[in-house]
mmCIF file of the N, C-alpha and C atoms, coordinates in Angstrom:
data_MODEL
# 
_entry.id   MODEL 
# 
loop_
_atom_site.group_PDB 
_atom_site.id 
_atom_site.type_symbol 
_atom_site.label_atom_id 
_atom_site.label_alt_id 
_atom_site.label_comp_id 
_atom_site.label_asym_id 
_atom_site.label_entity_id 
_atom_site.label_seq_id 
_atom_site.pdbx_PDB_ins_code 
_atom_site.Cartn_x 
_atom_site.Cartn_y 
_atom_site.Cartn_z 
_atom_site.occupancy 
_atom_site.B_iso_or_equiv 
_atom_site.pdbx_formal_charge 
_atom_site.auth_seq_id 
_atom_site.auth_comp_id 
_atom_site.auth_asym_id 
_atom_site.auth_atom_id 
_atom_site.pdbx_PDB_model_num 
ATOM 1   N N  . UNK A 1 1  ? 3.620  -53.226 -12.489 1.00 0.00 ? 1  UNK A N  1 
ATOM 2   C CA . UNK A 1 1  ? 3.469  -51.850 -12.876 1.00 0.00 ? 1  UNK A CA 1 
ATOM 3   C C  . UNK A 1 1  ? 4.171  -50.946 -11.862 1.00 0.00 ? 1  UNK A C  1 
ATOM 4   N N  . UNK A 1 2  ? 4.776  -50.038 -12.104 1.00 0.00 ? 2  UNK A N  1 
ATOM 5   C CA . UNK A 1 2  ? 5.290  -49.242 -11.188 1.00 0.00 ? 2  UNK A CA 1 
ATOM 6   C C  . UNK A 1 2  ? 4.766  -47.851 -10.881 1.00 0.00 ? 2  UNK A C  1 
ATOM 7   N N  . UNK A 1 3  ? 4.807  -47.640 -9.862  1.00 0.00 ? 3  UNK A N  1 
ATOM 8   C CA . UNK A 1 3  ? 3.537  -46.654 -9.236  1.00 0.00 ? 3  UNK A CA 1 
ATOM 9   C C  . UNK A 1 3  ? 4.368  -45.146 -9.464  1.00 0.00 ? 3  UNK A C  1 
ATOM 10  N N  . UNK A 1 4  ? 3.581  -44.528 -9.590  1.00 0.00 ? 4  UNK A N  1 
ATOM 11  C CA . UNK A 1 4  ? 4.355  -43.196 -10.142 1.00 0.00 ? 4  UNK A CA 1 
ATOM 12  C C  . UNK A 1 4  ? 3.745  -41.918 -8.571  1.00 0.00 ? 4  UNK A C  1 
ATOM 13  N N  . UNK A 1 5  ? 4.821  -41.717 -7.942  1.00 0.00 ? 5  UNK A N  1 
ATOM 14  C CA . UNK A 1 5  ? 4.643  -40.371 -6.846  1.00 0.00 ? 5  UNK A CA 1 
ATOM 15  C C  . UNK A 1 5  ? 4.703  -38.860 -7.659  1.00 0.00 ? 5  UNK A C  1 
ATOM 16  N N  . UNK A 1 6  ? 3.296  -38.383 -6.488  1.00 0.00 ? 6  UNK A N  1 
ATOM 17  C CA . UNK A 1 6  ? 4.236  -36.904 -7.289  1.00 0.00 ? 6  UNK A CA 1 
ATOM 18  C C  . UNK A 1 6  ? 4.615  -36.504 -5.801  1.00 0.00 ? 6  UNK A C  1 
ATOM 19  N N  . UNK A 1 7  ? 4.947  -34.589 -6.242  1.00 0.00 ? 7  UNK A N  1 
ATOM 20  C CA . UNK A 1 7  ? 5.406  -34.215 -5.155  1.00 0.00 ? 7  UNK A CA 1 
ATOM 21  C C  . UNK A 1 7  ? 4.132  -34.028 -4.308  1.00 0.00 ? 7  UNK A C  1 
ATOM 22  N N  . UNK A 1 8  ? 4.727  -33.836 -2.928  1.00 0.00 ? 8  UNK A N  1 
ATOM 23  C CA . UNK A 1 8  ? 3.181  -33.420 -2.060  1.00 0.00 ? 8  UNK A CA 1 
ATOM 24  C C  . UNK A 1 8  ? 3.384  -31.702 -2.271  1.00 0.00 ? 8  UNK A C  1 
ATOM 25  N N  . UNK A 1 9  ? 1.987  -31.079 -1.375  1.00 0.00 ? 9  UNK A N  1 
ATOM 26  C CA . UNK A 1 9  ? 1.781  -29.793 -2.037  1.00 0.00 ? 9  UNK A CA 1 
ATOM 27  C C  . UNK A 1 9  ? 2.574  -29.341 -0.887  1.00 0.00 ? 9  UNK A C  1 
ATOM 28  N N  . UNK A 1 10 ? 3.307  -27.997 -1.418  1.00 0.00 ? 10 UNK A N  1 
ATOM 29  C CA . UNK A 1 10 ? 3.746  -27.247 -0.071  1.00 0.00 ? 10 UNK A CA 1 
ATOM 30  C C  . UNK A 1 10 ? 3.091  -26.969 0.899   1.00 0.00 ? 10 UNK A C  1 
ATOM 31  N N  . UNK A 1 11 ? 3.418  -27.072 2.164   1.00 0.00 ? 11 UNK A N  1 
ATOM 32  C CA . UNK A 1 11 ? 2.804  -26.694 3.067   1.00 0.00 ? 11 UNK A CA 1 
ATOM 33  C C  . UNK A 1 11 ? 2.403  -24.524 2.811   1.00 0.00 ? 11 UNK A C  1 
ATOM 34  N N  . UNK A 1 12 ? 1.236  -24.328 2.656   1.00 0.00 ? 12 UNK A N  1 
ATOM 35  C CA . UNK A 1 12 ? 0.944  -23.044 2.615   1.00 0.00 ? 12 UNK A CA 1 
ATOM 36  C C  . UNK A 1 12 ? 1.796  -21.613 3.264   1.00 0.00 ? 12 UNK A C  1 
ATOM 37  N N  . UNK A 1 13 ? 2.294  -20.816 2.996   1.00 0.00 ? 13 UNK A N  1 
ATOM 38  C CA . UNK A 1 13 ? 2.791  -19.364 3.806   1.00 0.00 ? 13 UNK A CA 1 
ATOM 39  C C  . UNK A 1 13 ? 1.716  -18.849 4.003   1.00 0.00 ? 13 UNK A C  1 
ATOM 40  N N  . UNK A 1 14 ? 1.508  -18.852 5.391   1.00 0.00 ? 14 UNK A N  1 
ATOM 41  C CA . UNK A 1 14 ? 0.117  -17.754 5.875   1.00 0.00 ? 14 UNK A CA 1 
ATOM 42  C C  . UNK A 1 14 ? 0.513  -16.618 6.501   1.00 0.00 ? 14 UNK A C  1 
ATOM 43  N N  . UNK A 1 15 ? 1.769  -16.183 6.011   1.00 0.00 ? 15 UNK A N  1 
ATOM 44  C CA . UNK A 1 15 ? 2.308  -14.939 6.616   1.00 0.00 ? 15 UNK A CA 1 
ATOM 45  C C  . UNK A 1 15 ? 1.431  -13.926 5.839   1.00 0.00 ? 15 UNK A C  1 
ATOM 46  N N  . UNK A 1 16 ? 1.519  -13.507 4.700   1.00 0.00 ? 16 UNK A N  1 
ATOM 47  C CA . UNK A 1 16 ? 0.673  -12.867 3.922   1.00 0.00 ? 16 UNK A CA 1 
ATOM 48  C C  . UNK A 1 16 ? -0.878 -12.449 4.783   1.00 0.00 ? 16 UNK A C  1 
ATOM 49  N N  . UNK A 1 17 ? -1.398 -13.774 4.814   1.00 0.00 ? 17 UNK A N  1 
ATOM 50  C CA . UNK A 1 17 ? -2.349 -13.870 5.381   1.00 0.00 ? 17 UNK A CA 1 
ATOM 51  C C  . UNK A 1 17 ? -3.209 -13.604 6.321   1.00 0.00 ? 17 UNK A C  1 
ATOM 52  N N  . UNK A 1 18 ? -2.123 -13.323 7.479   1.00 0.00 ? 18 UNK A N  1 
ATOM 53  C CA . UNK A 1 18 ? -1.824 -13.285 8.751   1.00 0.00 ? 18 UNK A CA 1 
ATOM 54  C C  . UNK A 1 18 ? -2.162 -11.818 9.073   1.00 0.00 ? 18 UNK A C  1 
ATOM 55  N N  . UNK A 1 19 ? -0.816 -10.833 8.622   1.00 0.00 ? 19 UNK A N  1 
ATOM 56  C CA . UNK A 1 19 ? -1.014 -9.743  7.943   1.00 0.00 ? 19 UNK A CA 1 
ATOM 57  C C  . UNK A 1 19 ? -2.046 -8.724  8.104   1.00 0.00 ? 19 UNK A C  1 
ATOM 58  N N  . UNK A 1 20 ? -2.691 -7.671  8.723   1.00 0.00 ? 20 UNK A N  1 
ATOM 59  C CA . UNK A 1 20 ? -3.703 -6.717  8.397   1.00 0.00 ? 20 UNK A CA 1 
ATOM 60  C C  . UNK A 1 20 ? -3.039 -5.805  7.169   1.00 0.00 ? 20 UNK A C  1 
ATOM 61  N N  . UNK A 1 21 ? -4.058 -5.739  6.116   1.00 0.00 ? 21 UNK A N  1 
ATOM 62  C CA . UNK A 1 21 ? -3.743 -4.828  5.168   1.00 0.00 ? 21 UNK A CA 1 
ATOM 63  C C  . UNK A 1 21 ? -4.554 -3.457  5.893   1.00 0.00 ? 21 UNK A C  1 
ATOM 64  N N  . UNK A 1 22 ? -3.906 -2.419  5.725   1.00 0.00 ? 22 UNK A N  1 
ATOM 65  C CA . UNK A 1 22 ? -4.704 -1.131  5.662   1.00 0.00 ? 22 UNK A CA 1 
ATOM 66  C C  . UNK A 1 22 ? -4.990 -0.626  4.322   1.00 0.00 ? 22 UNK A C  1 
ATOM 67  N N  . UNK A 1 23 ? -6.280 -0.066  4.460   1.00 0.00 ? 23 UNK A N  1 
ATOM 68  C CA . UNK A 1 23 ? -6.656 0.535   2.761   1.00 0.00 ? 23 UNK A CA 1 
ATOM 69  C C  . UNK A 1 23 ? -5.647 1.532   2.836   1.00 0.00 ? 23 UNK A C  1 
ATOM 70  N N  . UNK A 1 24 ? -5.560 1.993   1.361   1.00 0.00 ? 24 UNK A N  1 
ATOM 71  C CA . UNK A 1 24 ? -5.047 3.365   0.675   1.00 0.00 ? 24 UNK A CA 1 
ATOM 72  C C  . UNK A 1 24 ? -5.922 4.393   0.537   1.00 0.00 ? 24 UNK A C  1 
ATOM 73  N N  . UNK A 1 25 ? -5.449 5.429   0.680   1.00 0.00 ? 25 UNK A N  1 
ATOM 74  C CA . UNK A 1 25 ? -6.945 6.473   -0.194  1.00 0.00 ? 25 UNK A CA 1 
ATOM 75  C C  . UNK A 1 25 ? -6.369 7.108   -0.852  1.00 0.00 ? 25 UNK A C  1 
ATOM 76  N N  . UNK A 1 26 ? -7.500 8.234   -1.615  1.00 0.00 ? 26 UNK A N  1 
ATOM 77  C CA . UNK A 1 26 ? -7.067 9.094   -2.461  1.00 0.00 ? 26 UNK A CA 1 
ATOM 78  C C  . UNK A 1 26 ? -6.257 10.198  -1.581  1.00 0.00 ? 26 UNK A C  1 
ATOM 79  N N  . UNK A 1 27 ? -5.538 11.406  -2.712  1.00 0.00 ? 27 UNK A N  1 
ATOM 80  C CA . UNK A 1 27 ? -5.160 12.227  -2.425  1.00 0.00 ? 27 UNK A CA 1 
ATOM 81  C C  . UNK A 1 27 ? -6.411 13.364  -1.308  1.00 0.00 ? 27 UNK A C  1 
ATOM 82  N N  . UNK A 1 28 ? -7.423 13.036  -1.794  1.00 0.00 ? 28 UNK A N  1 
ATOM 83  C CA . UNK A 1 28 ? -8.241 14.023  -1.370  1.00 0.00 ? 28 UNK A CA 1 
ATOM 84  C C  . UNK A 1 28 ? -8.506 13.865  0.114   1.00 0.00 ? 28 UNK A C  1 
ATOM 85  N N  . UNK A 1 29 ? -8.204 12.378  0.037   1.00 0.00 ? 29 UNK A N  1 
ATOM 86  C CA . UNK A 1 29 ? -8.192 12.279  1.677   1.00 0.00 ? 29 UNK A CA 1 
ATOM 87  C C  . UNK A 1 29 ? -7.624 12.919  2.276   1.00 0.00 ? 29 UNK A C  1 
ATOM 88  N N  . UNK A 1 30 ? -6.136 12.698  2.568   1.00 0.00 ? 30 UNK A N  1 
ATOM 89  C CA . UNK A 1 30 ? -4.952 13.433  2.915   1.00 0.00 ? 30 UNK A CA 1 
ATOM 90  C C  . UNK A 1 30 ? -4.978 15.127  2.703   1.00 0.00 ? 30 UNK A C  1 
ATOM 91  N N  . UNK A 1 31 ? -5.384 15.664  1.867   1.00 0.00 ? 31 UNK A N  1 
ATOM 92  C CA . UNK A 1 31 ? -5.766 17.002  1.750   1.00 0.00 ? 31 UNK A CA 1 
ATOM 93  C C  . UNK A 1 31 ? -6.404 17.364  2.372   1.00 0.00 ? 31 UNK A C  1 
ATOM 94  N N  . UNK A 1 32 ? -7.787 16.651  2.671   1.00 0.00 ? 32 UNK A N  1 
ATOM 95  C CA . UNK A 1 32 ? -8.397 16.846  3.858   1.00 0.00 ? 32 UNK A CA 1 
ATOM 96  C C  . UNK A 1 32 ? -8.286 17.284  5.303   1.00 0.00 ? 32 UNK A C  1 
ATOM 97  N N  . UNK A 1 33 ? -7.432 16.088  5.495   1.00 0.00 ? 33 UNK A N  1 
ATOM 98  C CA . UNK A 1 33 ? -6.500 16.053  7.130   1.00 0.00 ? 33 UNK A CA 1 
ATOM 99  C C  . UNK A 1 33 ? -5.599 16.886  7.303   1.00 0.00 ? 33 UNK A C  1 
ATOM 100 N N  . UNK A 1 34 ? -5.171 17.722  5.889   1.00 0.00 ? 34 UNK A N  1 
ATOM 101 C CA . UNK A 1 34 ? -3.976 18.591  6.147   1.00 0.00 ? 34 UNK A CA 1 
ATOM 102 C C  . UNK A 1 34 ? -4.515 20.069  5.990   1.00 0.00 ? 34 UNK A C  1 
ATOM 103 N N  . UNK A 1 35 ? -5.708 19.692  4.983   1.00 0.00 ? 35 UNK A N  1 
ATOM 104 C CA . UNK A 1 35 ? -6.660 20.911  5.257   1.00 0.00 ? 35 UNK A CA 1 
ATOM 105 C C  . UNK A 1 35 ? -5.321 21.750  3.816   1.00 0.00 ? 35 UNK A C  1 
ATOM 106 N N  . UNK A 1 36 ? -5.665 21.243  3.039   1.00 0.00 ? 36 UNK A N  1 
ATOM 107 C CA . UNK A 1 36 ? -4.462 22.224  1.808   1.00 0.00 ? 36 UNK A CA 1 
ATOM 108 C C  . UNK A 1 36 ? -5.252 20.912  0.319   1.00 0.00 ? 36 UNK A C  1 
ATOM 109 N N  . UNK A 1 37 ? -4.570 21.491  -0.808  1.00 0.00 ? 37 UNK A N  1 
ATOM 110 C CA . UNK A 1 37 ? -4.998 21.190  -1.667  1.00 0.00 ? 37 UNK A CA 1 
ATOM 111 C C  . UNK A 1 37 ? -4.630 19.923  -2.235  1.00 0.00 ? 37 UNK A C  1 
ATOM 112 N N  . UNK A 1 38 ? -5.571 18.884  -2.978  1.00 0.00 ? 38 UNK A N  1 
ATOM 113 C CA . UNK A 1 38 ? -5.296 17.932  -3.369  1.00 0.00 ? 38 UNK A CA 1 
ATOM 114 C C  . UNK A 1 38 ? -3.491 17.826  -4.297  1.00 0.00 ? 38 UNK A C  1 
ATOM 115 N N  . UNK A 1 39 ? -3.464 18.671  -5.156  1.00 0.00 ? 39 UNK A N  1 
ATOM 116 C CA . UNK A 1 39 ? -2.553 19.146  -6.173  1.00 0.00 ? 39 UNK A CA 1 
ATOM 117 C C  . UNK A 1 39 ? -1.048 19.073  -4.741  1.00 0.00 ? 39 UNK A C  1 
ATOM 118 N N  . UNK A 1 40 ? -1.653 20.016  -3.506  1.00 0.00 ? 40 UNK A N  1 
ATOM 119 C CA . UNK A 1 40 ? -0.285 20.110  -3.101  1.00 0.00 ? 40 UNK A CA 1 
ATOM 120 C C  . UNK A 1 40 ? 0.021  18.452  -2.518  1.00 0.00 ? 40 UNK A C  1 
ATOM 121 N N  . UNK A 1 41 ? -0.711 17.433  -2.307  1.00 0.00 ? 41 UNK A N  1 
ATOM 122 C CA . UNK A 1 41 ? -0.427 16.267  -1.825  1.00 0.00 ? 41 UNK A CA 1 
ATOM 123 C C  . UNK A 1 41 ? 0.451  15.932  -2.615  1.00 0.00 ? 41 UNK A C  1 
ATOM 124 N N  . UNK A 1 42 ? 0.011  15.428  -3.896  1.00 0.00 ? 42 UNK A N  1 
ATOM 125 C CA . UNK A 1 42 ? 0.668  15.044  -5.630  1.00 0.00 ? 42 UNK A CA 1 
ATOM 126 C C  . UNK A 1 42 ? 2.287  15.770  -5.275  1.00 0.00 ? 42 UNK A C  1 
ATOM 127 N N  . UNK A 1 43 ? 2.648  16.866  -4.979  1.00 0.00 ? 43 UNK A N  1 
ATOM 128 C CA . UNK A 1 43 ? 3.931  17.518  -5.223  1.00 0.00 ? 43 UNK A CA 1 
ATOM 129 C C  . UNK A 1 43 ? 4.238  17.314  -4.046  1.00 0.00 ? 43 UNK A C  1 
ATOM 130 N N  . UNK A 1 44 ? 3.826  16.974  -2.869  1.00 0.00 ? 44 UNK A N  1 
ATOM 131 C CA . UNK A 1 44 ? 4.566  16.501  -1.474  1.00 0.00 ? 44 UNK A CA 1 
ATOM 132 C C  . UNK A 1 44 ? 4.954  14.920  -1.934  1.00 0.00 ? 44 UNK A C  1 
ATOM 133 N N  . UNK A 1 45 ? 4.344  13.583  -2.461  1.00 0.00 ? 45 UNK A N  1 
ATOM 134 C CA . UNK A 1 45 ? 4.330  12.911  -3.191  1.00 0.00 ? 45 UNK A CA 1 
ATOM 135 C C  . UNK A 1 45 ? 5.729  12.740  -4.115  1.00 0.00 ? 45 UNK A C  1 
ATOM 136 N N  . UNK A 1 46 ? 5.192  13.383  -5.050  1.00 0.00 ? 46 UNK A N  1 
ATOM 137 C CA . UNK A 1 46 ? 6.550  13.654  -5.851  1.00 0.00 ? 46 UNK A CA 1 
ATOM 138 C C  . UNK A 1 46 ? 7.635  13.890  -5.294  1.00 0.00 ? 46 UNK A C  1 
ATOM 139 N N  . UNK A 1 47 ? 7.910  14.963  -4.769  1.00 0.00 ? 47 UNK A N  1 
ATOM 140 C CA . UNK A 1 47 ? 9.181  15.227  -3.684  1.00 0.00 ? 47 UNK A CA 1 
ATOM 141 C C  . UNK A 1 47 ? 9.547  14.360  -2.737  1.00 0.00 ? 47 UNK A C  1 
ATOM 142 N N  . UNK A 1 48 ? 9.165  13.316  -2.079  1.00 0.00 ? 48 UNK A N  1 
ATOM 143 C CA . UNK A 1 48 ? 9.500  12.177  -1.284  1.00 0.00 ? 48 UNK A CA 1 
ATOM 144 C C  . UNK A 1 48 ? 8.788  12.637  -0.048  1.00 0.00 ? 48 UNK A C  1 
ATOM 145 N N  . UNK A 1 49 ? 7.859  13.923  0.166   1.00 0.00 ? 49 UNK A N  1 
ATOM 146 C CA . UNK A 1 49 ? 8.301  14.059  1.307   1.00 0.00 ? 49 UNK A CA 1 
ATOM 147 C C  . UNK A 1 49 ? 7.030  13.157  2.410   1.00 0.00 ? 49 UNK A C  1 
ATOM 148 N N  . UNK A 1 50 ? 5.906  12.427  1.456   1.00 0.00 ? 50 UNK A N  1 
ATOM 149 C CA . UNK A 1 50 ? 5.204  11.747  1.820   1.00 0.00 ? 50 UNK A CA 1 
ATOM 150 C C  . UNK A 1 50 ? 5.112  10.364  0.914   1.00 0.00 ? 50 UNK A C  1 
ATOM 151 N N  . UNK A 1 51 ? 5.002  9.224   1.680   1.00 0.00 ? 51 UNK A N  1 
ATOM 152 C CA . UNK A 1 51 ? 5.329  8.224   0.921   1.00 0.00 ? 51 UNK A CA 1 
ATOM 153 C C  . UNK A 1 51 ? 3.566  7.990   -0.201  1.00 0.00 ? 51 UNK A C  1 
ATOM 154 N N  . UNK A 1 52 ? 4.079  7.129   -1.011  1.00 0.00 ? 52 UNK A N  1 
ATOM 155 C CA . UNK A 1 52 ? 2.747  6.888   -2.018  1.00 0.00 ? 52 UNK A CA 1 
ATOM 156 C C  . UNK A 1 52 ? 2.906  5.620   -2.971  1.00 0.00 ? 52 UNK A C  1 
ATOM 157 N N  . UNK A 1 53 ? 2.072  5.234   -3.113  1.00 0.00 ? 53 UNK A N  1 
ATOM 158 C CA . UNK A 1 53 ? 2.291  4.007   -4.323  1.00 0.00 ? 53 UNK A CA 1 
ATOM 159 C C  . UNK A 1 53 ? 1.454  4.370   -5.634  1.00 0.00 ? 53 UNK A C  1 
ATOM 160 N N  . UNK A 1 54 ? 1.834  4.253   -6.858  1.00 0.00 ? 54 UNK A N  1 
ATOM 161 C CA . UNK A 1 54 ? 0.866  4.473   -7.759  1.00 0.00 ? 54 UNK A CA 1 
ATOM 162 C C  . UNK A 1 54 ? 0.380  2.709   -8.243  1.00 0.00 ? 54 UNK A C  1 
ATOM 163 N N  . UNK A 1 55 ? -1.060 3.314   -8.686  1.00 0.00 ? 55 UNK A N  1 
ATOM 164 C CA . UNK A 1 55 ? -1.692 1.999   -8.796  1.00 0.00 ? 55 UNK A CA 1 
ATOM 165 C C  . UNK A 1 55 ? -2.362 2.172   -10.705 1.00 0.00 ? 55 UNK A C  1 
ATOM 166 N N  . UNK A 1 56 ? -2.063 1.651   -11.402 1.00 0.00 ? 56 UNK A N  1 
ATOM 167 C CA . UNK A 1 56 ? -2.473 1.811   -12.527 1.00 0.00 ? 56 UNK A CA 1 
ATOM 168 C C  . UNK A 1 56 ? -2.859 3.351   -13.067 1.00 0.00 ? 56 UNK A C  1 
ATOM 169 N N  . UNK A 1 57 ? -1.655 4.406   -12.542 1.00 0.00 ? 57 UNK A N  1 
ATOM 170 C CA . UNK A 1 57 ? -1.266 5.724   -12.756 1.00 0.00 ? 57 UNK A CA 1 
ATOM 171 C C  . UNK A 1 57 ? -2.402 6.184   -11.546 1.00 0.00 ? 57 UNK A C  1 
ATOM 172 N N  . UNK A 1 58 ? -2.871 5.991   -11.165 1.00 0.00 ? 58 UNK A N  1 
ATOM 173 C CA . UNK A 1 58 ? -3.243 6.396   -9.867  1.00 0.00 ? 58 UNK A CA 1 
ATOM 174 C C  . UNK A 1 58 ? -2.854 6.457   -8.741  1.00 0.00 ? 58 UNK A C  1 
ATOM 175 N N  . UNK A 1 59 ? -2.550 7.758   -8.285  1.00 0.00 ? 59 UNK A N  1 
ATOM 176 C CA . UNK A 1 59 ? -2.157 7.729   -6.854  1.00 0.00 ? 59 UNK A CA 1 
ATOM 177 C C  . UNK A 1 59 ? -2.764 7.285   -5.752  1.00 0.00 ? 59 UNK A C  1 
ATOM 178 N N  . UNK A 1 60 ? -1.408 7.111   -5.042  1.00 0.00 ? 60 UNK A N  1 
ATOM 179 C CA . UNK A 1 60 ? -2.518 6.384   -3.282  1.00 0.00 ? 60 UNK A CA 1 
ATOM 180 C C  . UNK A 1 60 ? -2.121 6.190   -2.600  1.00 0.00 ? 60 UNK A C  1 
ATOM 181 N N  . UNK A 1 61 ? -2.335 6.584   -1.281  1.00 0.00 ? 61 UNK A N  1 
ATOM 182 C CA . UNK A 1 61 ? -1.664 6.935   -0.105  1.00 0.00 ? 61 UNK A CA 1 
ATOM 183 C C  . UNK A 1 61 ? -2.016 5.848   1.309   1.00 0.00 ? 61 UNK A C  1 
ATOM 184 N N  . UNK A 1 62 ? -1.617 5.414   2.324   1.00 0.00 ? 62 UNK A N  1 
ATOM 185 C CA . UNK A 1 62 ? -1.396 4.718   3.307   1.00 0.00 ? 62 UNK A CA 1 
ATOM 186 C C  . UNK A 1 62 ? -1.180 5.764   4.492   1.00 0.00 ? 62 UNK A C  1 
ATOM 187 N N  . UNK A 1 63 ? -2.652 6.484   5.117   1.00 0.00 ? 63 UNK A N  1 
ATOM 188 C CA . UNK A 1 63 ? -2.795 6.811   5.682   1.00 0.00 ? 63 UNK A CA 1 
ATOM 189 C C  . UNK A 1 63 ? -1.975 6.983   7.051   1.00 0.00 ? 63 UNK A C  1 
ATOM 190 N N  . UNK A 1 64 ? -2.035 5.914   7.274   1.00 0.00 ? 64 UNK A N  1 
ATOM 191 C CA . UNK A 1 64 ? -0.994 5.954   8.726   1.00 0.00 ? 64 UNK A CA 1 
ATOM 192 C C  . UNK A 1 64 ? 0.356  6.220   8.653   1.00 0.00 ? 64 UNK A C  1 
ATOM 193 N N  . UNK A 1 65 ? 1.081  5.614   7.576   1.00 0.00 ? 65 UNK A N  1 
ATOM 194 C CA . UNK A 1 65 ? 2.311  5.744   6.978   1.00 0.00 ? 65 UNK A CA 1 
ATOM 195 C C  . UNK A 1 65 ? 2.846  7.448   6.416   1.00 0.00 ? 65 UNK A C  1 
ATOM 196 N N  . UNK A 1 66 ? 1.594  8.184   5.973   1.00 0.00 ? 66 UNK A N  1 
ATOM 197 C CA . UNK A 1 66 ? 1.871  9.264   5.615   1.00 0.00 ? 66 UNK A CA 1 
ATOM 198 C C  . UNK A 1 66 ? 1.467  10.480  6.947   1.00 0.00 ? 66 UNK A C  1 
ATOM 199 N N  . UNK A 1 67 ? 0.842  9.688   8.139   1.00 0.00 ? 67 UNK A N  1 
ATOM 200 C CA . UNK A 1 67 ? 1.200  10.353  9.424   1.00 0.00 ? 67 UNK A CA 1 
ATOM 201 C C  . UNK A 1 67 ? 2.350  10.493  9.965   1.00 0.00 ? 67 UNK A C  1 
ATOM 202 N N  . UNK A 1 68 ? 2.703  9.185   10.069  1.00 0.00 ? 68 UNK A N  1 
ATOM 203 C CA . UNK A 1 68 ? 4.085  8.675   10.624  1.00 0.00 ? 68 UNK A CA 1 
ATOM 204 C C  . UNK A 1 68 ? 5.141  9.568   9.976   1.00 0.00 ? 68 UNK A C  1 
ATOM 205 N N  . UNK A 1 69 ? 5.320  9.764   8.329   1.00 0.00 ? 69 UNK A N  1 
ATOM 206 C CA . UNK A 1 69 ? 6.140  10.529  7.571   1.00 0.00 ? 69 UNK A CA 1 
ATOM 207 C C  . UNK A 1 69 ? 6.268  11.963  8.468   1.00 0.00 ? 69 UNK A C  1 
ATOM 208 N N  . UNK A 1 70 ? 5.051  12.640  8.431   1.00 0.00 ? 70 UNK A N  1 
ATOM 209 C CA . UNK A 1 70 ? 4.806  14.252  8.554   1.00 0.00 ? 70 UNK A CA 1 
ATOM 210 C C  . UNK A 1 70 ? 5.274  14.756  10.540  1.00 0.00 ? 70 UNK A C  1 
ATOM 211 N N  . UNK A 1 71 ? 5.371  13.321  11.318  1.00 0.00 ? 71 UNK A N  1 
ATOM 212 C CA . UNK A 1 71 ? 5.962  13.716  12.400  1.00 0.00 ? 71 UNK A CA 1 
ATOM 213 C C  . UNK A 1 71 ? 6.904  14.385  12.971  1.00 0.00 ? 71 UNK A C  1 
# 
């Protein structure tokens, strides 16, 4: 009978892993810290002039990243 190999499993990427994610927050956060209106985040947003990701049409922001931007 002849023995049948499979492949072995990849060795895992734990870069991902490795990784600290920082949360996102809402706009209201950031409005907060800037002390101005949720609405004006959304149109700083829009305009590039703070970075953002939308998440299932929801906005959301990366706190540190949108410090770093406003320097």
């Amino acid at each position: 009978m002849k023995s049948i190999t499979y492949p072995t499993k990849p060795e895992q990427d734990n870069t991902l892993a490795e990784t600290k994610r920082r949360p996102l927050v809402r706009a209201e956060v950031i409005a907060k810290h800037f002390d101005v209106h949720k609405r004006t985040v959304a149109l700083w947003a829009e305009k590039g002039v703070i970075p953002s990701v939308r998440i299932g049409g929801a906005l959301r922001f990366d706190m540190e990243a949108v410090l770093g931007a406003t320097k």
